[in-house]
Rosetta silent file (secondary structure, phi, psi, omega in degrees, C-alpha in Angstrom):
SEQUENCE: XXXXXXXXXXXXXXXXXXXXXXXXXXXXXXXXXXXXXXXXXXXXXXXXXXXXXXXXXXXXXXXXXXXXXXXXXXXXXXXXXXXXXXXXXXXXXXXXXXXXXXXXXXXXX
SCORE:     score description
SCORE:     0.000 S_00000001
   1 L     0.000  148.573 -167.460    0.034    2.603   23.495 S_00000001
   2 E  -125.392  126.027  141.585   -2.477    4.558   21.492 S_00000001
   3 E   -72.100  130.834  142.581   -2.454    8.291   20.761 S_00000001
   4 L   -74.557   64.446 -119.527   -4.796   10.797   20.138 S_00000001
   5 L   -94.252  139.213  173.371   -3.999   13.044   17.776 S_00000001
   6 E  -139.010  148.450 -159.228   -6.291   16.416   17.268 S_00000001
   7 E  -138.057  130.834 -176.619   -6.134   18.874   14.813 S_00000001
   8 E  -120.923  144.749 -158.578   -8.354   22.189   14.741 S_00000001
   9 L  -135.477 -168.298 -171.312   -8.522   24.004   11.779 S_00000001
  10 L  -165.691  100.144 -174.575  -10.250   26.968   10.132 S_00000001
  11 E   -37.153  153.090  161.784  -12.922   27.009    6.908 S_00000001
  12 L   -89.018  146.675  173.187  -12.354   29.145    3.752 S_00000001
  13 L   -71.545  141.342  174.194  -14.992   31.862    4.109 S_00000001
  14 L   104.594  -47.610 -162.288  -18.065   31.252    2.202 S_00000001
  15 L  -116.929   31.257  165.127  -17.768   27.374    2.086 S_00000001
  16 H   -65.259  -54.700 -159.419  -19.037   25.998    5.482 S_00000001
  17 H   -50.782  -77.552 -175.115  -22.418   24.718    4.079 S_00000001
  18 H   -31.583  -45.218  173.062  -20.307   23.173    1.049 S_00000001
  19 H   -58.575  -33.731 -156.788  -17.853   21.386    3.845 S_00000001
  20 H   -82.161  -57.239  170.350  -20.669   20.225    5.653 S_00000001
  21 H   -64.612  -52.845 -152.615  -22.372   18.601    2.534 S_00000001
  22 H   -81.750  -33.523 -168.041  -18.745   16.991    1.525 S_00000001
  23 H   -67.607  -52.205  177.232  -18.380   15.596    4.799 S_00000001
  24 H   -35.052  -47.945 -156.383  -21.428   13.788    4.902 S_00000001
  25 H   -99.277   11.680  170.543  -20.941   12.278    1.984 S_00000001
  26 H  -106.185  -14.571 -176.890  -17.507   11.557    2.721 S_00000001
  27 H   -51.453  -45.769 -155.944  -17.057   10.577    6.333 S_00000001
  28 H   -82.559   -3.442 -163.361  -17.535    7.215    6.082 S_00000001
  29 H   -92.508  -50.735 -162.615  -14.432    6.485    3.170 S_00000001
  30 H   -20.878  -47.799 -166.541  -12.320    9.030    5.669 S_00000001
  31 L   -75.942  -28.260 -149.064  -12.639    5.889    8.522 S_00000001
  32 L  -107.707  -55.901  151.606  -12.134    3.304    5.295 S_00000001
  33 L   -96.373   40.677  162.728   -9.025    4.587    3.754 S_00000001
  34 L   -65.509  162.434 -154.859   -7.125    6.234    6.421 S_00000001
  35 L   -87.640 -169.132 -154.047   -3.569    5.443    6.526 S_00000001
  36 L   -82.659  137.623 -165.134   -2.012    2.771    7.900 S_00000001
  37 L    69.931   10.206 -175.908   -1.867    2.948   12.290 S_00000001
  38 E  -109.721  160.120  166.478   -4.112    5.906   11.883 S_00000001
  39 E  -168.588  127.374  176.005   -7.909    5.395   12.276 S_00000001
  40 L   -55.748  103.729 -159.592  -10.334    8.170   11.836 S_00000001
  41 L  -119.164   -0.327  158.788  -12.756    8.989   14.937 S_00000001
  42 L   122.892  136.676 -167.964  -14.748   11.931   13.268 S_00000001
  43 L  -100.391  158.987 -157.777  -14.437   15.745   12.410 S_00000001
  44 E  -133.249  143.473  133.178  -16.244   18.015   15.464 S_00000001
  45 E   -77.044  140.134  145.932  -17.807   21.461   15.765 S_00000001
  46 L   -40.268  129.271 -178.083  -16.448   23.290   18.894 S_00000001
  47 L  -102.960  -30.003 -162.021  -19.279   23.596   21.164 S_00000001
  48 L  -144.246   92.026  165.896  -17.158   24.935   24.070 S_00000001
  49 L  -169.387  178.299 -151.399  -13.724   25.400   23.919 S_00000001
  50 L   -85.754  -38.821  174.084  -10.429   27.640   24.736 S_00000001
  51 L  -106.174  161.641 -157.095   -9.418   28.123   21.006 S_00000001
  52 L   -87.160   16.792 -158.987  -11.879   29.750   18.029 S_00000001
  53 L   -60.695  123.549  171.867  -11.012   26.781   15.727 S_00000001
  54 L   -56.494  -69.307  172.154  -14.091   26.484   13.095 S_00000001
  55 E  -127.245  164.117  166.454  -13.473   22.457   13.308 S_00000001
  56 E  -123.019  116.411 -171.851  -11.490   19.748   15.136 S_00000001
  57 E   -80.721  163.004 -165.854  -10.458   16.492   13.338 S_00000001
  58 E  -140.461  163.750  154.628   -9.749   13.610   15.901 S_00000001
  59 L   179.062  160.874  168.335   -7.743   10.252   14.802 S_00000001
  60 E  -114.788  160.410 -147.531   -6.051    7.723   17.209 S_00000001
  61 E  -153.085  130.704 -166.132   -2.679    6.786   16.319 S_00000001
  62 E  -161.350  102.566 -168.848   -1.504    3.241   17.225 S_00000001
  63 L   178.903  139.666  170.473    2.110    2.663   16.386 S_00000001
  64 L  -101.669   41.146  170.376    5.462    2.808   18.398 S_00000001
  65 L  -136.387  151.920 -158.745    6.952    5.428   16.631 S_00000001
  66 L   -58.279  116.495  177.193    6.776    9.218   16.898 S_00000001
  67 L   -34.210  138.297  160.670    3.219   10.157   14.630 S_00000001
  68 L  -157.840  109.173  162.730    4.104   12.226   11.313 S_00000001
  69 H   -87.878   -0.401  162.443    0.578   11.945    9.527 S_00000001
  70 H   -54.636  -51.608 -174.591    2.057   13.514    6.333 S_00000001
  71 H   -96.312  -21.578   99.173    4.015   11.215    5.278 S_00000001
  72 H    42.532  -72.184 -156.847    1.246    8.534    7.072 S_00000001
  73 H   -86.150  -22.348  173.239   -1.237   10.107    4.451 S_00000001
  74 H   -62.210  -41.668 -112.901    1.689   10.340    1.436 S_00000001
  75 L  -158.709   24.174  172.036    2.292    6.472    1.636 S_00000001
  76 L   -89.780  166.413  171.435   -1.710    5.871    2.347 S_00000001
  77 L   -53.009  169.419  175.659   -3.586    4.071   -0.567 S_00000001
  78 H  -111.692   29.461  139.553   -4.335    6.934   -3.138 S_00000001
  79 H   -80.992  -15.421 -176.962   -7.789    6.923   -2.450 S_00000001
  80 H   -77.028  -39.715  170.641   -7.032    8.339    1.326 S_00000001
  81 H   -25.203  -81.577  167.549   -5.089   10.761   -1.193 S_00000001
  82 H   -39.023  -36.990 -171.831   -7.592   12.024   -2.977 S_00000001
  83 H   -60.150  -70.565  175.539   -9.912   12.362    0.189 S_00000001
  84 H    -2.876  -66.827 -162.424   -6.884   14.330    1.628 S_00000001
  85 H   -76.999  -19.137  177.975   -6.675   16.780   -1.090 S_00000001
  86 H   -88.951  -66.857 -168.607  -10.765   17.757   -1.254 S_00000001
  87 H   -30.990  -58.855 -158.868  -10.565   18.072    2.457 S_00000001
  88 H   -55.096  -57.034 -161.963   -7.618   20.213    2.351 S_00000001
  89 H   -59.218    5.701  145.561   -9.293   22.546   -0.319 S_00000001
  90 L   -99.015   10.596  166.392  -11.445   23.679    2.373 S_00000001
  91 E   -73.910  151.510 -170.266   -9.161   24.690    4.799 S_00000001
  92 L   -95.673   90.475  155.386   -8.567   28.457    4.931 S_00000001
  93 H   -42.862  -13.609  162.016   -4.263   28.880    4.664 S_00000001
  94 H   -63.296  -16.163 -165.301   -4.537   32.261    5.472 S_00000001
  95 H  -113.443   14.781  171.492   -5.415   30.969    9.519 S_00000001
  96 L   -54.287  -41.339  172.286   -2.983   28.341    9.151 S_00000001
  97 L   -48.759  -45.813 -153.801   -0.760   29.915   12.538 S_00000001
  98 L   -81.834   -6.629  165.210   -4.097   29.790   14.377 S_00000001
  99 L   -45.819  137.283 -162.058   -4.563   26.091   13.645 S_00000001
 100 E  -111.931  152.988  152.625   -4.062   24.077   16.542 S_00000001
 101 E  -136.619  138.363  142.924   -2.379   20.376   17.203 S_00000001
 102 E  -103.114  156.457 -179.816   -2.760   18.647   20.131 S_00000001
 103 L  -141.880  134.704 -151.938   -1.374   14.884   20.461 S_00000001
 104 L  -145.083  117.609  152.190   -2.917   13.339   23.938 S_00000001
 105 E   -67.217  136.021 -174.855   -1.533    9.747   25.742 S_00000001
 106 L   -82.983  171.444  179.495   -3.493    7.679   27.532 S_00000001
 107 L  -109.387  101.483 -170.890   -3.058    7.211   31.689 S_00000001
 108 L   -61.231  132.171 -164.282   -1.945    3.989   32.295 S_00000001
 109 L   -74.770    0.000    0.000   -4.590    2.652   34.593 S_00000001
Protein backbone atom coordinates (compact mmCIF):
# COMPACT_ATOMS: atom_id res chain seq x y z
CA UNK A 1 0.00 0.00 0.00
CA UNK A 2 1.47 3.38 -0.76
CA UNK A 3 1.44 6.47 1.46
CA UNK A 4 1.45 9.93 1.04
CA UNK A 5 3.35 11.69 3.18
CA UNK A 6 3.08 15.79 3.28
CA UNK A 7 4.99 18.11 5.03
CA UNK A 8 4.31 22.04 5.12
CA UNK A 9 6.84 24.13 6.27
CA UNK A 10 7.79 27.79 6.70
CA UNK A 11 10.83 29.97 4.82
CA UNK A 12 13.51 31.93 6.77
CA UNK A 13 12.51 35.54 6.15
CA UNK A 14 14.38 37.19 3.45
CA UNK A 15 15.28 33.96 1.48
CA UNK A 16 12.18 32.97 -0.63
CA UNK A 17 13.68 34.16 -4.00
CA UNK A 18 17.04 32.28 -2.91
CA UNK A 19 14.76 28.92 -2.17
CA UNK A 20 13.11 29.29 -5.28
CA UNK A 21 16.42 29.56 -7.34
CA UNK A 22 17.87 26.38 -5.22
CA UNK A 23 14.96 24.45 -5.99
CA UNK A 24 15.10 24.75 -9.52
CA UNK A 25 18.28 23.81 -9.75
CA UNK A 26 17.84 21.12 -7.42
CA UNK A 27 14.52 19.41 -7.92
CA UNK A 28 15.42 17.06 -10.22
CA UNK A 29 18.54 15.23 -7.86
CA UNK A 30 15.67 15.57 -4.89
CA UNK A 31 13.49 12.72 -7.19
CA UNK A 32 17.19 10.98 -7.99
CA UNK A 33 18.56 10.49 -4.59
CA UNK A 34 15.70 10.20 -2.32
CA UNK A 35 15.90 7.50 0.12
CA UNK A 36 15.15 4.22 -0.26
CA UNK A 37 10.82 3.46 -0.41
CA UNK A 38 10.54 7.18 -0.51
CA UNK A 39 10.10 8.90 -3.93
CA UNK A 40 9.88 12.59 -4.28
CA UNK A 41 6.59 14.06 -6.05
CA UNK A 42 7.55 17.86 -5.84
CA UNK A 43 7.64 20.87 -3.33
CA UNK A 44 4.12 23.15 -3.76
CA UNK A 45 3.08 26.73 -3.09
CA UNK A 46 -0.30 26.82 -1.19
CA UNK A 47 -2.70 28.28 -3.52
CA UNK A 48 -5.72 27.57 -1.26
CA UNK A 49 -5.53 25.99 1.82
CA UNK A 50 -6.65 25.71 5.72
CA UNK A 51 -3.05 26.20 7.13
CA UNK A 52 -0.56 29.47 6.31
CA UNK A 53 2.32 27.04 5.50
CA UNK A 54 4.83 29.07 3.05
CA UNK A 55 5.45 25.48 1.22
CA UNK A 56 4.29 21.84 1.13
CA UNK A 57 6.74 18.99 0.26
CA UNK A 58 4.84 15.81 -1.03
CA UNK A 59 6.67 12.19 -1.23
CA UNK A 60 4.88 8.75 -1.50
CA UNK A 61 6.08 6.23 0.79
CA UNK A 62 5.95 2.56 -0.36
CA UNK A 63 7.03 0.17 2.32
CA UNK A 64 5.17 -2.02 4.97
CA UNK A 65 6.43 -0.47 7.84
CA UNK A 66 5.40 2.59 9.84
CA UNK A 67 7.29 5.81 7.67
CA UNK A 68 10.16 7.56 9.86
CA UNK A 69 11.82 9.71 6.97
CA UNK A 70 14.70 10.70 9.34
CA UNK A 71 16.27 7.94 9.71
CA UNK A 72 14.94 7.07 5.77
CA UNK A 73 17.09 10.24 4.86
CA UNK A 74 20.11 9.30 7.64
CA UNK A 75 20.71 5.84 5.89
CA UNK A 76 19.98 7.54 2.23
CA UNK A 77 23.12 7.74 -0.09
CA UNK A 78 25.03 10.93 1.16
CA UNK A 79 24.22 12.79 -1.72
CA UNK A 80 20.27 12.77 -0.61
CA UNK A 81 22.33 14.04 2.57
CA UNK A 82 23.72 16.82 1.41
CA UNK A 83 20.46 17.84 -0.56
CA UNK A 84 18.78 17.39 2.92
CA UNK A 85 20.96 19.72 4.72
CA UNK A 86 20.76 22.89 1.96
CA UNK A 87 17.07 22.33 1.99
CA UNK A 88 16.86 22.35 5.63
CA UNK A 89 18.94 25.67 5.83
CA UNK A 90 16.00 27.31 4.49
CA UNK A 91 13.51 26.35 6.73
CA UNK A 92 12.65 28.97 9.37
CA UNK A 93 13.00 26.87 13.14
CA UNK A 94 11.52 29.56 14.79
CA UNK A 95 7.78 28.29 12.99
CA UNK A 96 8.77 24.87 13.50
CA UNK A 97 5.22 24.20 15.93
CA UNK A 98 3.31 25.69 12.98
CA UNK A 99 4.75 23.15 10.54
CA UNK A 100 2.34 20.73 9.55
CA UNK A 101 2.50 16.69 8.75
CA UNK A 102 -0.03 14.99 7.20
CA UNK A 103 0.45 11.14 6.15
CA UNK A 104 -2.70 10.15 3.71
CA UNK A 105 -3.69 6.16 2.63
CA UNK A 106 -5.11 5.32 -0.30
CA UNK A 107 -9.07 3.92 -0.57
CA UNK A 108 -8.97 0.61 -1.56
CA UNK A 109 -11.06 0.64 -4.67
Amino acid sequence: MALFYDWGFYIRAGRDEEFRAWLAEHDEQLLEFAPKHYQYLGTYRPLAASDPCDYHQLWRYAADRTPDFRVAAADADGAFTKLAQEYLSFVDPSREHDETFNLYGEVPA
